[in-house]
Structure formats: structure tokens, C-alpha cells
C-alpha positions in Angstrom: 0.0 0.0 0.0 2.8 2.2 1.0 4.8 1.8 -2.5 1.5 2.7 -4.6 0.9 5.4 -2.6 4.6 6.7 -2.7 4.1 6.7 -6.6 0.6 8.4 -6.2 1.9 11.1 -4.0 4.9 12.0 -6.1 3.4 11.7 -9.8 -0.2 12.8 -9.3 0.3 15.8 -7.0 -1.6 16.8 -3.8 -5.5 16.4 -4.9 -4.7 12.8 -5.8 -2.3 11.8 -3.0 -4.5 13.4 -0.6 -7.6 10.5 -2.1 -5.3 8.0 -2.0 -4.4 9.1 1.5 -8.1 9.3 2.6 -8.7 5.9 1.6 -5.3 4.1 2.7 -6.3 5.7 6.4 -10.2 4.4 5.6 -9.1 0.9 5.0 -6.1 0.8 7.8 -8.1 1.4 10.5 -10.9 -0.6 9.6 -9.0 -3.6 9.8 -6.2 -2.4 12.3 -6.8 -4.6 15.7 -4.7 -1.7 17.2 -6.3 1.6 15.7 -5.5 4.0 18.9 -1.4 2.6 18.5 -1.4 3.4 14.9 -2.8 6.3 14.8 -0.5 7.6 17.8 2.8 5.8 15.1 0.8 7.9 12.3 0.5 11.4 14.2 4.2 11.0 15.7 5.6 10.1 12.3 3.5 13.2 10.7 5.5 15.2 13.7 8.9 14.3 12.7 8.6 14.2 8.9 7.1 18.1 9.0 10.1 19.2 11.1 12.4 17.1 8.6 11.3 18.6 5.8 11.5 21.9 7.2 14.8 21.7 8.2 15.7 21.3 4.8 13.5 23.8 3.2 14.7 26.2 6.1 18.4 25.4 5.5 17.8 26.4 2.1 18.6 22.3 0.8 14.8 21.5 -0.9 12.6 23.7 -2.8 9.1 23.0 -3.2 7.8 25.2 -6.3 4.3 25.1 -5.1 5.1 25.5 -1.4 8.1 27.6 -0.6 7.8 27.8 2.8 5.8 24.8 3.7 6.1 21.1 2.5 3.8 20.5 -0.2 0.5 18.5 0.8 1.5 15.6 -1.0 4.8 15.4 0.7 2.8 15.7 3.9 0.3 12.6 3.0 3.4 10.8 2.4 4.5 11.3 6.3 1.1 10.0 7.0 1.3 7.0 4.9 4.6 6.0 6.2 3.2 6.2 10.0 0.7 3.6 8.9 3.5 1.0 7.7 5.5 1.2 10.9 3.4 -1.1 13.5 3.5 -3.5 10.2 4.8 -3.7 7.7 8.3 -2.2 8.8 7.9 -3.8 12.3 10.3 -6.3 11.7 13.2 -3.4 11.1 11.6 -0.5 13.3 12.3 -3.2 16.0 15.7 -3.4 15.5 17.1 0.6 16.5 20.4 -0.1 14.8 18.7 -1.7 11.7 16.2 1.1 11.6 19.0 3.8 11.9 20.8 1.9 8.8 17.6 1.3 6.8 16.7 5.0 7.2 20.1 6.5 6.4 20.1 4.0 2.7 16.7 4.6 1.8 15.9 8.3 3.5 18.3 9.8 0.6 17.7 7.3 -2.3 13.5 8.3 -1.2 14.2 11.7 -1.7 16.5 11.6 -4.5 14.1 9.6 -6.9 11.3 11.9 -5.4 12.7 15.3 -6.8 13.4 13.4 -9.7 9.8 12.5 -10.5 8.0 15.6 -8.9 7.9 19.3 -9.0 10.8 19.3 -6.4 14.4 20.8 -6.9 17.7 20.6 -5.1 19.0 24.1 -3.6 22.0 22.9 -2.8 24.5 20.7 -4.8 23.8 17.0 -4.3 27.3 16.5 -2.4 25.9 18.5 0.6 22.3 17.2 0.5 22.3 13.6 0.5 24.6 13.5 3.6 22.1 16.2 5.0 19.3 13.6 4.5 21.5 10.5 5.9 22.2 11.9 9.0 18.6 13.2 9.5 17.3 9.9 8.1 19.6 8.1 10.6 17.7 9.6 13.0 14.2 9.3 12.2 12.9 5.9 13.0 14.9 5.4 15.8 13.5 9.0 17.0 10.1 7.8 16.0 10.4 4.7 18.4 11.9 6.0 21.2 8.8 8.2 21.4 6.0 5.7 20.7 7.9 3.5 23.1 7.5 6.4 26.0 3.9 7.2 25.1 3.0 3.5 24.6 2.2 3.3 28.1 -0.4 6.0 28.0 -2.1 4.9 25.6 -5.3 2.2 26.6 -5.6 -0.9 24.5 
């Protein structure tokens, strides 16, 4: 679900990814056994991806033709669809800190590379400064993202 919706986002723009979005969240929690986890993995991942991609709008690495300041709602609804994956699909790795740091700091950069590629996207800064940029924040991401859900699990009634 989350590959299809990666190519959704990226190629159709925000009215489309935000559908597909709609309707990946629609069918997730309708089967999800653990809806109130999930959607605390969704609105924690939403968290971290915004203040990711505004670091590098901010520092001037990413620029988003039709949001300059903001990321794009596409961009956004990918966030979303990524939280959804992580109690799942990507259990098996988001277990595993050190697996999940690695996995993130491969795939955060080769994400965003084939991204700009396809979408309305562009590099600010030379590619030699902004994939290590995205490595070391990507390194930090899912391991971030489950040291959190780890501290609020407990808060959270089953």
C-alpha cells in the first residue's frame, strides 16, 4: 500500500495523494486490531517528517515550487502514509534501533532523490551537501520515532 501510494503522491500531485491518502487511512483502520497505537505511530511520524522537511526547506537544501515555505500537501500525506506501515509492515526493522537507523540512512536519501526526480521538487544545494544532509537526518528518524511511541505506549489504553 505504502509503494503505490509513494508513486501516487509523487506523480499525481496533492489532490490525488491526498484521495489515495483518505482511503489508505479508511481501509487501515478498519482492519487495524490496534487503531489507537497506529494512529498515535501515524500522528508521531507526521510530527517528525514536518520538522524534517522543514529543516531542509529552512536550510535552504529543498525547494518546493508550489510551497516555498511549507512542505507540499503531498509530501505531507506521504508522512502519513509511512506512519501507517511502521506497527506492520516495517515492524520487523523498526524493531531493531540499529537496523532502523541503517535502513533509514540508505533509503531516507535514495527516497528523496528519486522523489525530486519525478516531482515538482528541486535541489537548492549541490547534491554533495544534500544527501549527507538527509543520511544523518534519516539516521535519526525511526529510531526518534520509536523511542517516542515506546514512552507514550504506556499512555495509551488498549
Amino acid at each position: 500500500m505504502f509503494q503505490v501510494g509513494w508513486l501516487v503522491c509523487i506523480l499525481c500531485g496533492s489532490q490525488w495523494a491526498l484521495l489515495y491518502t483518505a482511503g489508505a487511512l479508511c481501509l487501515h483502520f478498519f482492519l487495524s486490531t490496534q487503531r489507537l497505537g497506529d494512529l498515535v505511530a501515524v500522528m508521531l511520524c507526521l510530527a517528525i517528517g514536518l520538522a524534517h522537511d522543514l529543516i531542509l526547506i529552512r536550510t535552504g537544501q529543498i525547494n518546493f515550487v508550489e510551497s516555498p515555505l511549507w512542505p507540499p500537501l503531498w509530501l505531507v500525506c506521504l508522512w502519513i502514509l509511512m506512519g501507517i506501515t511502521l506497527n506492520h509492515s516495517l515492524l520487523w526493522v523498526y524493531e531493531r534501533p540499529y537496523w532502523a537507523a541503517a535502513l533509514g540512512a540508505i533509503s531516507g536519501p535514495l527516497s528523496y532523490l528519486a522523489g525530486v526526480k519525478l516531482s515538482s521538487a528541486q535541489w537548492s544545494s549541490p547534491l554533495t551537501e544534500v544527501v549527507p544532509i538527509i543520511a544523518f537526518l534519516w539516521l535519526l528518524v525511526l529510531p526518534l520515532h520509536r523511542f517516542l511511541s515506546v514512552r507514550i505506549k504506556p499512555y495509551v489504553p488498549h
